[in-house]
LOTOR-45216 format. One record per residue (C-alpha): residue in three letters; x, y, z. Coordinates in steps of 0.05 Angstrom, whole numbers, plus 5000, padded with zeros to 4 digits. Last residue first. Example, Ala and Ser with C-alpha at 12.3 -4.5 7.8 and 13.67 -1.06 7.14 Angstrom:
<resn SER	c1 5273	c2 4979	c3 5143>
<resn ALA	c1 5246	c2 4910	c3 5156>
***
This chain:
<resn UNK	c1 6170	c2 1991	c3 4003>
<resn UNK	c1 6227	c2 2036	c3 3991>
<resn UNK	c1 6244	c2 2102	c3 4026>
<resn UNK	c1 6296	c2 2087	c3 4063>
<resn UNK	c1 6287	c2 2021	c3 4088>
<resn UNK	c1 6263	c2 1952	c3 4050>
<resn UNK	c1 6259	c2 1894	c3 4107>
<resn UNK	c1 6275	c2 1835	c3 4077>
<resn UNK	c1 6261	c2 1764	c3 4124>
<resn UNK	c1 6297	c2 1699	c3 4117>
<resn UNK	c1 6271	c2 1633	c3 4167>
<resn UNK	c1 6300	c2 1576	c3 4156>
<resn UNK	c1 6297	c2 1512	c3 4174>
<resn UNK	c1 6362	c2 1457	c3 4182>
<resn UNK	c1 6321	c2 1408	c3 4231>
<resn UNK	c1 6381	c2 1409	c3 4285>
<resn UNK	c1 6422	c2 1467	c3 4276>
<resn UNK	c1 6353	c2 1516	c3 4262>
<resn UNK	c1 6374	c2 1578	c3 4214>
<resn UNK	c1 6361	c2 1650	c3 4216>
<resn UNK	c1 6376	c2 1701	c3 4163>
<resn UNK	c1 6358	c2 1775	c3 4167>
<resn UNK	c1 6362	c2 1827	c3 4116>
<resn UNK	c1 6361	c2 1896	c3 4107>
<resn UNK	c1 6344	c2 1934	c3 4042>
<resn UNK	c1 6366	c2 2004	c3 4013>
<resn UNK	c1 6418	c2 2037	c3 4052>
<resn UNK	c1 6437	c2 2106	c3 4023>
<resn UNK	c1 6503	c2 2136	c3 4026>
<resn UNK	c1 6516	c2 2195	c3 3978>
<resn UNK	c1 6503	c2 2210	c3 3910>
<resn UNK	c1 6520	c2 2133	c3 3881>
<resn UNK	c1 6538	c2 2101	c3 3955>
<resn UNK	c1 6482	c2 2048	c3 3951>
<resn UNK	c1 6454	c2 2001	c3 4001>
<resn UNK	c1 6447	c2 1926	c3 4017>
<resn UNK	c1 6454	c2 1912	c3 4100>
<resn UNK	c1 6463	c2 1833	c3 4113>
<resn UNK	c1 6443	c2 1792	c3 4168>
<resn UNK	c1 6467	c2 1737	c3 4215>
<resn UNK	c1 6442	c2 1683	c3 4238>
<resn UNK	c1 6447	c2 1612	c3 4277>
<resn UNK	c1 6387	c2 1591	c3 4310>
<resn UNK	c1 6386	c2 1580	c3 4393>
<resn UNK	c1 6364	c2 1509	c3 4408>
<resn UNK	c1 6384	c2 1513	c3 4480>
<resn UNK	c1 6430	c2 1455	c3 4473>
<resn UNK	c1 6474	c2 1486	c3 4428>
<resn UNK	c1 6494	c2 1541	c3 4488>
<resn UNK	c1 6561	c2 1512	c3 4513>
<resn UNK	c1 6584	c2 1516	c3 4431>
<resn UNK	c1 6565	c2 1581	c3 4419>
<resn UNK	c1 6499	c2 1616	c3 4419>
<resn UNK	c1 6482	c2 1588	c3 4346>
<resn UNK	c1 6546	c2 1614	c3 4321>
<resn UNK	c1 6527	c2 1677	c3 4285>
<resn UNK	c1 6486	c2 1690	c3 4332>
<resn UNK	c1 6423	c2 1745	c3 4324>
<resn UNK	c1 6439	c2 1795	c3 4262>
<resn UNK	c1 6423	c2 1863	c3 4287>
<resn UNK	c1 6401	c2 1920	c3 4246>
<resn UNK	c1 6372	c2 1987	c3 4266>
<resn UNK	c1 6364	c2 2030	c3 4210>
<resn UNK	c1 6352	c2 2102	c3 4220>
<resn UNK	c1 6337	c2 2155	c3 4160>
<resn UNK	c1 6262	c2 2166	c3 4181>
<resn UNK	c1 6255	c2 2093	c3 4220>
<resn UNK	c1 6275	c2 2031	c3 4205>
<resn UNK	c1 6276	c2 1957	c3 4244>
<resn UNK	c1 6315	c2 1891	c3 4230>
<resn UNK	c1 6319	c2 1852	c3 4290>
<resn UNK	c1 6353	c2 1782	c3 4299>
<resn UNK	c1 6358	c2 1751	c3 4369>
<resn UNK	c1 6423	c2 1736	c3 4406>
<resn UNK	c1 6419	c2 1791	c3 4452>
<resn UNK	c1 6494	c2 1815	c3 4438>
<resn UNK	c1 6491	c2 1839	c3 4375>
<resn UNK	c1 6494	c2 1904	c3 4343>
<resn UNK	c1 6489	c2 1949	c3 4281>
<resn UNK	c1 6459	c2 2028	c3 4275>
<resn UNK	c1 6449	c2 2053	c3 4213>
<resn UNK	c1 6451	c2 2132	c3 4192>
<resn UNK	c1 6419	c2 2158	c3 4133>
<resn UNK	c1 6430	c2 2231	c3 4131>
<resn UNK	c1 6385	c2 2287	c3 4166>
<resn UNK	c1 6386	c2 2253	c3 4224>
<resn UNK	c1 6303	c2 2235	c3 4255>
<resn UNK	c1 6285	c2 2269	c3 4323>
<resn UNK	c1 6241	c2 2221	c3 4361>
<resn UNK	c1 6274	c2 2156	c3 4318>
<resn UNK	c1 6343	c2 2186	c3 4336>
<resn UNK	c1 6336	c2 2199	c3 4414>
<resn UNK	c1 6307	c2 2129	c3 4421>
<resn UNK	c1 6357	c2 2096	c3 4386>
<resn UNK	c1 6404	c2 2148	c3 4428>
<resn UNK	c1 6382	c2 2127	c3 4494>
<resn UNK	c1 6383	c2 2050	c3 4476>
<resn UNK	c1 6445	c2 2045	c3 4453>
<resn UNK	c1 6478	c2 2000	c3 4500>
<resn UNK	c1 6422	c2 1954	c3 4509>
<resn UNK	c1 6442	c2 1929	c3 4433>
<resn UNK	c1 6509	c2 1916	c3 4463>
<resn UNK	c1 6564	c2 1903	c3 4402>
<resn UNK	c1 6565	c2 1972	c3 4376>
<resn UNK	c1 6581	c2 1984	c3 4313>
<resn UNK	c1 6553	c2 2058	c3 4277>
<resn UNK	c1 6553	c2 2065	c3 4202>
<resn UNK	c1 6539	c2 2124	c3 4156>
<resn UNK	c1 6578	c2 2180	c3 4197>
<resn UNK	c1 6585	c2 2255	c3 4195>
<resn UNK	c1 6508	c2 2267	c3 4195>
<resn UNK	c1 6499	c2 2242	c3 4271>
<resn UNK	c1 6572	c2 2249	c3 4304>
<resn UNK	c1 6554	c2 2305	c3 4356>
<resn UNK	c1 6501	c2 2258	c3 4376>
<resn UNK	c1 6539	c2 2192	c3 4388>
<resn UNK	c1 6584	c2 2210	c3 4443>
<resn UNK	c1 6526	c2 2233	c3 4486>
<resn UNK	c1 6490	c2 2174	c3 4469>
<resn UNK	c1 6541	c2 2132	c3 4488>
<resn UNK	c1 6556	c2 2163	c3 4560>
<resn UNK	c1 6473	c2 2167	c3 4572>
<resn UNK	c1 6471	c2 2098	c3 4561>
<resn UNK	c1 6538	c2 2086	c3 4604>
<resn UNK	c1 6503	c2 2122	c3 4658>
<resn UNK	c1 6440	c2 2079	c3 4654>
<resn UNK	c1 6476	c2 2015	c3 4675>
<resn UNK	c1 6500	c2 1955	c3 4620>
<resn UNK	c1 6508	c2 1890	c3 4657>
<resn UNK	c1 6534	c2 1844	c3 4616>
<resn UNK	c1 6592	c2 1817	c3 4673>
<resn UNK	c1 6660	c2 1826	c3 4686>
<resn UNK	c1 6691	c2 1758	c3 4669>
<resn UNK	c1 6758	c2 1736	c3 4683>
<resn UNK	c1 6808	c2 1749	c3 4623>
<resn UNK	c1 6859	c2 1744	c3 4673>
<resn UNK	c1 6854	c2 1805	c3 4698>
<resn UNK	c1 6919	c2 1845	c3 4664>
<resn UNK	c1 6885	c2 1798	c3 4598>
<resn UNK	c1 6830	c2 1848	c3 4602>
<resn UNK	c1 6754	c2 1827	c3 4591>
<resn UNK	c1 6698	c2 1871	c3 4548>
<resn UNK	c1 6661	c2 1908	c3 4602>
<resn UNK	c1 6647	c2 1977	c3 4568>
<resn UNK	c1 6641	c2 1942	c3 4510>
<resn UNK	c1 6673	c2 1972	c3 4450>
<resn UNK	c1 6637	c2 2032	c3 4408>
<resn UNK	c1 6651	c2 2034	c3 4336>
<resn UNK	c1 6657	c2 2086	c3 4282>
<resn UNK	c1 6645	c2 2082	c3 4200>
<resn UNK	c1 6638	c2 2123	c3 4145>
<resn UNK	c1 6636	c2 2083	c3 4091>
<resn UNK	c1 6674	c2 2057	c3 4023>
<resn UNK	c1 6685	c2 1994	c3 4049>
<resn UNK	c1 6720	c2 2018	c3 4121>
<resn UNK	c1 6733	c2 2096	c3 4128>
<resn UNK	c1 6729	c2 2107	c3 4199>
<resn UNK	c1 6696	c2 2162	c3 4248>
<resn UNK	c1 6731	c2 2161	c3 4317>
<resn UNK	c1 6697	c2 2115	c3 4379>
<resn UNK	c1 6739	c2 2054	c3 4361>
<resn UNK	c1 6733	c2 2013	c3 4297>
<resn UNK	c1 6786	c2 1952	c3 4293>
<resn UNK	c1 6802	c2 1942	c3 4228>
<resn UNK	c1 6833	c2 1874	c3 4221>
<resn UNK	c1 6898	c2 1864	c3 4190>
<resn UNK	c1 6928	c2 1805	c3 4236>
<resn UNK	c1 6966	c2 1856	c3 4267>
<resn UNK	c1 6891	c2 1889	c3 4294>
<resn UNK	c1 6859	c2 1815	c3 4299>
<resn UNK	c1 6921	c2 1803	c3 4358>
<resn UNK	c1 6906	c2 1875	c3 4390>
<resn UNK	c1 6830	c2 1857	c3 4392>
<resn UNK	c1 6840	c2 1789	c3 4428>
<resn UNK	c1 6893	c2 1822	c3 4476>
<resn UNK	c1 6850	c2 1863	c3 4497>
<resn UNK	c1 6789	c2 1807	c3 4501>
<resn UNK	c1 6724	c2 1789	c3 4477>
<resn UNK	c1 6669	c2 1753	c3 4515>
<resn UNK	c1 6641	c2 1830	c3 4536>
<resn UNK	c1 6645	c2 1857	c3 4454>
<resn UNK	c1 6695	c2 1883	c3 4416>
<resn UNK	c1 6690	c2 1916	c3 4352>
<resn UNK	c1 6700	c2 1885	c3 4297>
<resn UNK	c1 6706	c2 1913	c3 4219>
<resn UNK	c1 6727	c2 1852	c3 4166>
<resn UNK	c1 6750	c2 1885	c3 4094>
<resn UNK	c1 6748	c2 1840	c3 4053>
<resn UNK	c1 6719	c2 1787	c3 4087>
<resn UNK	c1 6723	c2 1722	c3 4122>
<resn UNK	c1 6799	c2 1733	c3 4129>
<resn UNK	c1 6804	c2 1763	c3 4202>
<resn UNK	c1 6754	c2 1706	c3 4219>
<resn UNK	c1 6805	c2 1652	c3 4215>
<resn UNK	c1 6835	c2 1678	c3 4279>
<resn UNK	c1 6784	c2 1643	c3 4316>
<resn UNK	c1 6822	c2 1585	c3 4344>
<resn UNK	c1 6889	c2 1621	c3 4356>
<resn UNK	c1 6840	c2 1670	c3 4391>
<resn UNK	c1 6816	c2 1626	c3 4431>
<resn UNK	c1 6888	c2 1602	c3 4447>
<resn UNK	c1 6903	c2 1669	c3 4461>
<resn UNK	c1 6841	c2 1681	c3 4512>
<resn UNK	c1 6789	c2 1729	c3 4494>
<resn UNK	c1 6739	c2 1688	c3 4543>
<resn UNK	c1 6683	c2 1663	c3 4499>
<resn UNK	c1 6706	c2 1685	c3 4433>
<resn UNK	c1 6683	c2 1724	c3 4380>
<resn UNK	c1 6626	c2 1762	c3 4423>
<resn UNK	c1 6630	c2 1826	c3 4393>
<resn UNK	c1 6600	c2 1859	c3 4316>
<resn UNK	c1 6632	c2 1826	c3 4266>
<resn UNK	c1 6617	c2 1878	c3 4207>
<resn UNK	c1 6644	c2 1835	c3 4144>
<resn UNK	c1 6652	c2 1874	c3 4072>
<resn UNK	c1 6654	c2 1821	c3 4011>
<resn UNK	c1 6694	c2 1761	c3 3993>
<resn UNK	c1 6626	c2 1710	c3 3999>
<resn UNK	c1 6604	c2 1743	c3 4069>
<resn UNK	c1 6560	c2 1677	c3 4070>
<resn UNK	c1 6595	c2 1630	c3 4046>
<resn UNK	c1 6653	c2 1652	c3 4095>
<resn UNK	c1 6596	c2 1647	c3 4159>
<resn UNK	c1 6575	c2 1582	c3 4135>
<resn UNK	c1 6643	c2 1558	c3 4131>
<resn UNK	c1 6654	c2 1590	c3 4203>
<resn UNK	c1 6591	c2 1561	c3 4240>
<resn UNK	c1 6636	c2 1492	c3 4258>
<resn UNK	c1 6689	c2 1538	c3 4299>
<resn UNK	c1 6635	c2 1551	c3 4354>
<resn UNK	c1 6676	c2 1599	c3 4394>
<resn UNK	c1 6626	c2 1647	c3 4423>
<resn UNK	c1 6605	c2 1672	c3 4346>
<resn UNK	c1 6571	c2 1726	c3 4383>
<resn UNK	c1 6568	c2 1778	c3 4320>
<resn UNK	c1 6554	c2 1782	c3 4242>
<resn UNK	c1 6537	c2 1831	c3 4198>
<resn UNK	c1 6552	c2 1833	c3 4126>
<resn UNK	c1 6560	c2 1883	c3 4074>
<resn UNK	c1 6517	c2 1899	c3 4018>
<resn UNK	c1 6529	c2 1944	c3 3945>
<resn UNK	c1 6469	c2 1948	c3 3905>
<resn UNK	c1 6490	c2 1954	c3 3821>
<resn UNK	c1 6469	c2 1891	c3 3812>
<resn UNK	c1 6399	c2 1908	c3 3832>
<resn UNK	c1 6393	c2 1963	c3 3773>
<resn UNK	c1 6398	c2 1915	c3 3718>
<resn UNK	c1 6358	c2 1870	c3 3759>
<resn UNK	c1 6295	c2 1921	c3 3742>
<resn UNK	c1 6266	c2 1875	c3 3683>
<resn UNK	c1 6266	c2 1819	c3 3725>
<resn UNK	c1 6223	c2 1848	c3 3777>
<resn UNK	c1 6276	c2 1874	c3 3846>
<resn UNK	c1 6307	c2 1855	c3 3903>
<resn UNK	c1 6267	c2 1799	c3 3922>
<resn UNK	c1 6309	c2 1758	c3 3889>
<resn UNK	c1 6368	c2 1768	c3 3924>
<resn UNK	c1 6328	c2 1747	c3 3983>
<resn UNK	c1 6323	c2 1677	c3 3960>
<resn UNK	c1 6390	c2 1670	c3 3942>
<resn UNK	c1 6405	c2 1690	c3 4011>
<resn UNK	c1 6357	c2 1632	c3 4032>
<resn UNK	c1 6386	c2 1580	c3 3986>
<resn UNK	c1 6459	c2 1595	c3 4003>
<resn UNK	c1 6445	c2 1599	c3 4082>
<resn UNK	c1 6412	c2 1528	c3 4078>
<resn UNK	c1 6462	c2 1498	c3 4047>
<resn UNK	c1 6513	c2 1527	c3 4094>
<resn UNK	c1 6472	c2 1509	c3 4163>
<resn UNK	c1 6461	c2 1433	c3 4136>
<resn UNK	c1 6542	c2 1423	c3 4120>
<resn UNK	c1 6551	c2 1449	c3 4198>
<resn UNK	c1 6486	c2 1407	c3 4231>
<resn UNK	c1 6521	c2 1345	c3 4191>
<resn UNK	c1 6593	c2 1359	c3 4220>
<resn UNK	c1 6548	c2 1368	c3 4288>
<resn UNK	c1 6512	c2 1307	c3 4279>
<resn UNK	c1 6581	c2 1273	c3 4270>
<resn UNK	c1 6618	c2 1298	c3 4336>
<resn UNK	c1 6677	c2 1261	c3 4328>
<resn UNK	c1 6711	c2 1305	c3 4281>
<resn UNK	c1 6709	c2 1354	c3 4338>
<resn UNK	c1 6766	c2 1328	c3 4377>
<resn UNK	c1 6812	c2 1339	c3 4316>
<resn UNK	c1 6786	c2 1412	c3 4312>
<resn UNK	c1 6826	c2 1422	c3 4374>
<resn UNK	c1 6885	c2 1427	c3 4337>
<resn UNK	c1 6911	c2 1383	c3 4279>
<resn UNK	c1 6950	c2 1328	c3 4317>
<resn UNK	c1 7014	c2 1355	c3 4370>
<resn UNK	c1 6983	c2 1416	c3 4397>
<resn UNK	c1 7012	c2 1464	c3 4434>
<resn UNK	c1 6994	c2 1528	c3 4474>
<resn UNK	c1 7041	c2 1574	c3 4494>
<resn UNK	c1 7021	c2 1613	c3 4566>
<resn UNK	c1 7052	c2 1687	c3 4578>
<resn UNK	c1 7033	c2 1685	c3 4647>
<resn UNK	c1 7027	c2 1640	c3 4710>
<resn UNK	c1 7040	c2 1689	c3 4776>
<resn UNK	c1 7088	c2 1667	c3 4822>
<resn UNK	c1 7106	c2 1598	c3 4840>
<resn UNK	c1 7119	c2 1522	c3 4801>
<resn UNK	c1 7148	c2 1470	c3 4853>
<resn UNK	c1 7211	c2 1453	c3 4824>
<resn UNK	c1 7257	c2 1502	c3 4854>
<resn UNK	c1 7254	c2 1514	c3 4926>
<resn UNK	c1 7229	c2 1448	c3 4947>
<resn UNK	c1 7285	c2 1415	c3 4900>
<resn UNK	c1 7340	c2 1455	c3 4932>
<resn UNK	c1 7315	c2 1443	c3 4996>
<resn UNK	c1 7322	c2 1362	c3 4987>
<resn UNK	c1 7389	c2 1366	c3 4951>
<resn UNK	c1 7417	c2 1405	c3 5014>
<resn UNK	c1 7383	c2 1351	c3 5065>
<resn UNK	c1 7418	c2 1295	c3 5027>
<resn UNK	c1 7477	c2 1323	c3 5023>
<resn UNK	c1 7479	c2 1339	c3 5095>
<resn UNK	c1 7464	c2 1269	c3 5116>
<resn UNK	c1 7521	c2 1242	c3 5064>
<resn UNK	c1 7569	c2 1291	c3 5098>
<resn UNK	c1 7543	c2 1267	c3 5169>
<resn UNK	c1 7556	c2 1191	c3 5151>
<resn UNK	c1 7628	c2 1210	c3 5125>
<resn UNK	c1 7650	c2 1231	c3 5183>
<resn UNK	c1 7642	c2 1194	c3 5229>
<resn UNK	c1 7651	c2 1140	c3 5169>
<resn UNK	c1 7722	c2 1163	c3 5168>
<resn UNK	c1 7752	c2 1191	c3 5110>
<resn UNK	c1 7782	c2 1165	c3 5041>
<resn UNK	c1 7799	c2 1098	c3 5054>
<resn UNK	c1 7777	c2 1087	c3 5118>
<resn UNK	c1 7708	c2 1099	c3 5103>
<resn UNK	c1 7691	c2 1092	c3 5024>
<resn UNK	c1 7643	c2 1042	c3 5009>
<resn UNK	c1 7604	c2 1058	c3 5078>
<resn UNK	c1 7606	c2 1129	c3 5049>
<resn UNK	c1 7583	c2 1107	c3 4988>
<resn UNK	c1 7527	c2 1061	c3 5015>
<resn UNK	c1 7502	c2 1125	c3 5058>
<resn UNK	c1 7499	c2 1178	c3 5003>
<resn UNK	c1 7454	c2 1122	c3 4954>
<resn UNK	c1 7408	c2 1116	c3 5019>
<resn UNK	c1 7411	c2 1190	c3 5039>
<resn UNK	c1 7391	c2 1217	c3 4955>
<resn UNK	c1 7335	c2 1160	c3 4949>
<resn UNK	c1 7303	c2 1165	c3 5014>
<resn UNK	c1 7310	c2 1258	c3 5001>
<resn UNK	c1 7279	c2 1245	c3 4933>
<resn UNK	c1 7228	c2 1201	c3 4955>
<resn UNK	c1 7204	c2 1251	c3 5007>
<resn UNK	c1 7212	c2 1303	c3 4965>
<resn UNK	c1 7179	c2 1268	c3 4900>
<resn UNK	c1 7118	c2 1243	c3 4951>
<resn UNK	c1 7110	c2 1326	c3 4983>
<resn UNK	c1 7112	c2 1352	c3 4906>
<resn UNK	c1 7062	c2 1309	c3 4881>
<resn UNK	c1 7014	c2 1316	c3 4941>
<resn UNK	c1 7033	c2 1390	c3 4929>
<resn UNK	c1 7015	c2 1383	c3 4845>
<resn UNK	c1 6942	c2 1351	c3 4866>
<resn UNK	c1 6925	c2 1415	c3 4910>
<resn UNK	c1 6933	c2 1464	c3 4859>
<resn UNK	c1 6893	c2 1419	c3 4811>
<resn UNK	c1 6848	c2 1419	c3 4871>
<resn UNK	c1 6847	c2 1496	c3 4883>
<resn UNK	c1 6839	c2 1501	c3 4809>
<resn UNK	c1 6778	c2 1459	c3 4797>
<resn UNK	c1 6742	c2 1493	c3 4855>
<resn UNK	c1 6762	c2 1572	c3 4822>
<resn UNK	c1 6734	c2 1542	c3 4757>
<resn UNK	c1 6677	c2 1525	c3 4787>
<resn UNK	c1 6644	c2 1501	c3 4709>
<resn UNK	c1 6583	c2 1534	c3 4675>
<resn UNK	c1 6528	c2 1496	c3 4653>
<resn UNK	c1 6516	c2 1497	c3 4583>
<resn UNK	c1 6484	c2 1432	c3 4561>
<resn UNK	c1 6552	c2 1410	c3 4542>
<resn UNK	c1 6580	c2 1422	c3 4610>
<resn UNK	c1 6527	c2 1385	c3 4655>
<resn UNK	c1 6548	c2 1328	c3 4594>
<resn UNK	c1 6619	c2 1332	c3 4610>
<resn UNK	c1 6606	c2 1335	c3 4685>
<resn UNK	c1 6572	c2 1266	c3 4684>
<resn UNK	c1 6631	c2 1234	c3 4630>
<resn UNK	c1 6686	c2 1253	c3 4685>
<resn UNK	c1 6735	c2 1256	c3 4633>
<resn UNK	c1 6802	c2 1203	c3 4636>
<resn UNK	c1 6880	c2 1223	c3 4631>
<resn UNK	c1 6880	c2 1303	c3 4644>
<resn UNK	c1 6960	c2 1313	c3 4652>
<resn UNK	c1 6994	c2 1360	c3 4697>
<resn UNK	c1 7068	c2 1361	c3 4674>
<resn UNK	c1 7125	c2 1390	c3 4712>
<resn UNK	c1 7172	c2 1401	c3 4666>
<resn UNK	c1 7243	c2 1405	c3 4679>
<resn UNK	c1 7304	c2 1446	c3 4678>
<resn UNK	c1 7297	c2 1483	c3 4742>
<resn UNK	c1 7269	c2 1549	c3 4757>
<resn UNK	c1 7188	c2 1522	c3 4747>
<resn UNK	c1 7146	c2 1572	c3 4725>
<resn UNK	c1 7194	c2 1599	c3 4669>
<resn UNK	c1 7152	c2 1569	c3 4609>
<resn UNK	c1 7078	c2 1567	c3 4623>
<resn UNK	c1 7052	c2 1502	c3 4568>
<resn UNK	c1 6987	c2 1490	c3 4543>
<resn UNK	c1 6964	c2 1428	c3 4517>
<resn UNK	c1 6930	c2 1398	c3 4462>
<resn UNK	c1 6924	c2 1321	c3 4436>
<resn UNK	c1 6849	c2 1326	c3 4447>
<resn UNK	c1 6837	c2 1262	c3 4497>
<resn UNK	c1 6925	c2 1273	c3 4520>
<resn UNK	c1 6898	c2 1335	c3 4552>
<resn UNK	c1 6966	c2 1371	c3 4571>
<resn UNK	c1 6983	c2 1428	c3 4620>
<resn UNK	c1 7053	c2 1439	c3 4621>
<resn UNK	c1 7088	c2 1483	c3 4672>
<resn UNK	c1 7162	c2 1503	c3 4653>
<resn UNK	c1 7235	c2 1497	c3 4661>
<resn UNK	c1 7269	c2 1480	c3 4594>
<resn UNK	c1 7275	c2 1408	c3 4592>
<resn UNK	c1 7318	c2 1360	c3 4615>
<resn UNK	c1 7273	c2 1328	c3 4668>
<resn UNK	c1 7199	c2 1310	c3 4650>
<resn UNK	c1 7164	c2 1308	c3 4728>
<resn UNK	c1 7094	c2 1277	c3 4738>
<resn UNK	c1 7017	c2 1295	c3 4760>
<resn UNK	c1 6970	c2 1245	c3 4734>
<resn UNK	c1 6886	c2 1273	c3 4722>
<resn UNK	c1 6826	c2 1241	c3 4732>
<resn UNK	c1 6757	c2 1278	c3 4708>
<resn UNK	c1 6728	c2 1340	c3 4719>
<resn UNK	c1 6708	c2 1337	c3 4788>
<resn UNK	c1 6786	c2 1317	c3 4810>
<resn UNK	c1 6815	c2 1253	c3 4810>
<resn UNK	c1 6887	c2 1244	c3 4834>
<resn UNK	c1 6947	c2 1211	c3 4797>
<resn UNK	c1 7018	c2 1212	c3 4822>
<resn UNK	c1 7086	c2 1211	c3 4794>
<resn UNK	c1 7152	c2 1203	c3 4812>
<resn UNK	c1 7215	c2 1177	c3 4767>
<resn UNK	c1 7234	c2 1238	c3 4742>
<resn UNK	c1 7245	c2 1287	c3 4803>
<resn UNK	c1 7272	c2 1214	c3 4842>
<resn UNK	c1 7324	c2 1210	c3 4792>
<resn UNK	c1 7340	c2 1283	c3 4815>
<resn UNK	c1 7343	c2 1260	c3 4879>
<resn UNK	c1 7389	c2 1213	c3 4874>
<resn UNK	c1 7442	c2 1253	c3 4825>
<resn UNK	c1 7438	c2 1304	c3 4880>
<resn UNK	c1 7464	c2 1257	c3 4931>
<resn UNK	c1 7516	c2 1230	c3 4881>
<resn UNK	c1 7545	c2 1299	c3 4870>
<resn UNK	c1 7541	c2 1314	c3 4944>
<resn UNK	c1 7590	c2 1250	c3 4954>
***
């Protein structure tokens, strides 16, 4: 009799499912039983979900399925405004109890209805129906609790695998045509103008010498937008890459999943992180082979080299949320104080925060280091390319055209690229900038000759 109660309701687990619309779009809420226990969030549009094993202590999935996009809030998104992430929560929240108070009371119909024909089927034969009827009742009730005490998912969600059944979110982007286009148009573009540059170099009779420049690359605040990465590749062409911050948007694994190409765009790649990076972000590009610069003097390419992380990139103990760009005057002071016992004993300084190193820019153009040092950053999204008396200040804008939320505000794609020479001692020769218009495909490439030639 119990047995059959609980095979009721956990029909009931299976068979239910509800769909409610939230601001995003429309999404179903359902039970898959015979599974490992877990939460599944699935978006059938992109064929990619992500799934919190152990959130649910029974073995089933409760699956929360996006099924149609509110196309209104789609476009508010694409132009870059920023979603209520804590709204859309509460109501997903809220959509899985409407779910779980219809599968309860279904289960607990289903469970006392098929309990109350077999007892009717049974009295006299193997009990009364007095009391039969109360054993059914209580089986009934028992399946019930157990099912409100272990389906509904509880606790903190953690550890999340994501999934994706077609070729990764990149599938979703093949339908974006201009943006294919704007990618192709971008890598042209970069070859011709870095060609360009190399020509500036030197007189034909002096290329001898030219070839003999080493160069590294700088890039920074990628922000996710996978279509910049051929350019990006082209760009660096097998050589050093300084990725200066900004990789992803959130530092979340599957953002990193989706950006973990980068750790191969050079040989050897340098990050440091930046405040849309993660913890867990830089640990993952650390066993991927990355070198990760902190605030001790590195040898990466040949050069010295030392890095300064944001002081708010995001924590995965947080939830990745977002602590803000706000750099204050102490953590100026704090960076500049760190950097001024290092001046002479390093070639290269990373910082992804261009605001961050203010104090000592300023420190180091009023009292000049008696070796070449540069200085590289990101962050503002603009190019600059500036020298002083052995100090180069380099930055090379976005190398993903502000990221994907931010296309609409026509920022360029850029990066730039440091050329020096290590014959006698470090000695940067030339910096370059690269900027490039998604839409129209101009270019702008400037050459800014530092220490000592003009």
């Amino acid at each position: 009799m119990l047995a059959t109660c609980a095979g009721a309701a956990w029909a009931a687990l299976a068979i239910v499912s509800i769909e409610r619309t939230l601001d995003v779009g429309t999404v179903r809420v359902s039970a898959d039983a015979h599974h490992e226990g877990a939460l599944d969030l699935y978006v059938p549009l992109v064929d990619w979900g992500v799934r919190f094993p152990g959130a649910v202590d029974v073995p089933a999935r409760v699956a929360l399925d996006l099924r149609t996009v509110d196309r209104r809030r789609a476009e508010q998104l694409a132009r870059g405004a920023k979603p209520d992430v804590d709204s859309v929560r509460s109501q997903a929240e809220g959509a899985i109890e409407d779910w779980v108070i219809r599968m309860l009371a279904v289960a607990g119909v289903a469970a006392l209805g098929l309990g109350l024909l077999m007892a009717l089927a049974l009295r006299g034969r193997a009990a009364p129906l007095s009391f039969l009827a109360p054993v059914a009742i209580a089986g009934a009730a028992v399946s019930v609790l157990l099912l409100y005490l272990l389906v509904p998912p509880r606790g903190e969600l953690s550890d999340p695998e994501y999934y994706a059944n077609g070729p990764d979110i990149p599938a979703a982007l093949r339908a974006i045509d201009n943006a294919q286009s704007s990618a192709a148009t971008i890598s042209e573009e970069l070859d011709a103008q870095l060609v360009g540059l190399a020509r500036l170099i030197a007189d034909p009779g002096e290329r001898g010498a030219a070839t003999r420049l080493k160069s590294l690359t700088l890039a920074s605040d990628l922000h996710n937008n996978l279509l910049a990465l051929p350019a990006l590749e082209r760009a660096v062409d097998g050589g050093p890459l300084v990725f200066a911050g900004d990789l992803t948007d959130r530092g979340s694994p599957f953002e990193a999943t989706l950006t973990a190409r980068v750790a191969h765009a050079g040989d050897p790649v340098a990050f440091v992180a930046g405040n849309h990076d993660s913890d867990a972000l830089v640990r993952g590009l650390r066993r991927a082979g990355v070198v990760v610069l902190g605030r001790r003097v590195q040898r990466v390419a040949g050069l010295r080299m030392a890095g300064y992380p944001s002081p708010n990139v995001r924590l995965r103990s947080e939830r990745y949320r977002d602590r803000g760009a706000e750099i204050t005057d102490a953590q100026r002071q704090e960076f500049a104080d760190w950097l001024r016992p290092l001046v002479g004993k390093v070639d290269v300084v990373v910082a992804h925060e261009q605001g961050l190193a203010e104090t000592a820019a300023e420190e180091l153009r009023r009292n000049p280091p008696s070796r070449p040092l540069v200085l590289l950053t990101g962050h503002t999204h603009l190019a600059v390319a500036q020298a002083s008396e052995n100090f180069v200040e380099l930055n090379g804008g976005s190398a993903g055209g502000g990221g994907t939320g931010n296309l609409a505000d026509d920022q360029p794609f850029g990066i730039a690229r440091l050329l020096y020479e290590t014959d006698g001692g470090f000695r940067p020769r030339f910096a370059d900038t690269v900027e490039i218009d998604a839409d129209s495909g101009a270019a702008r490439a400037e050459r800014l000759p530092v220490g000592g030639e003009r």
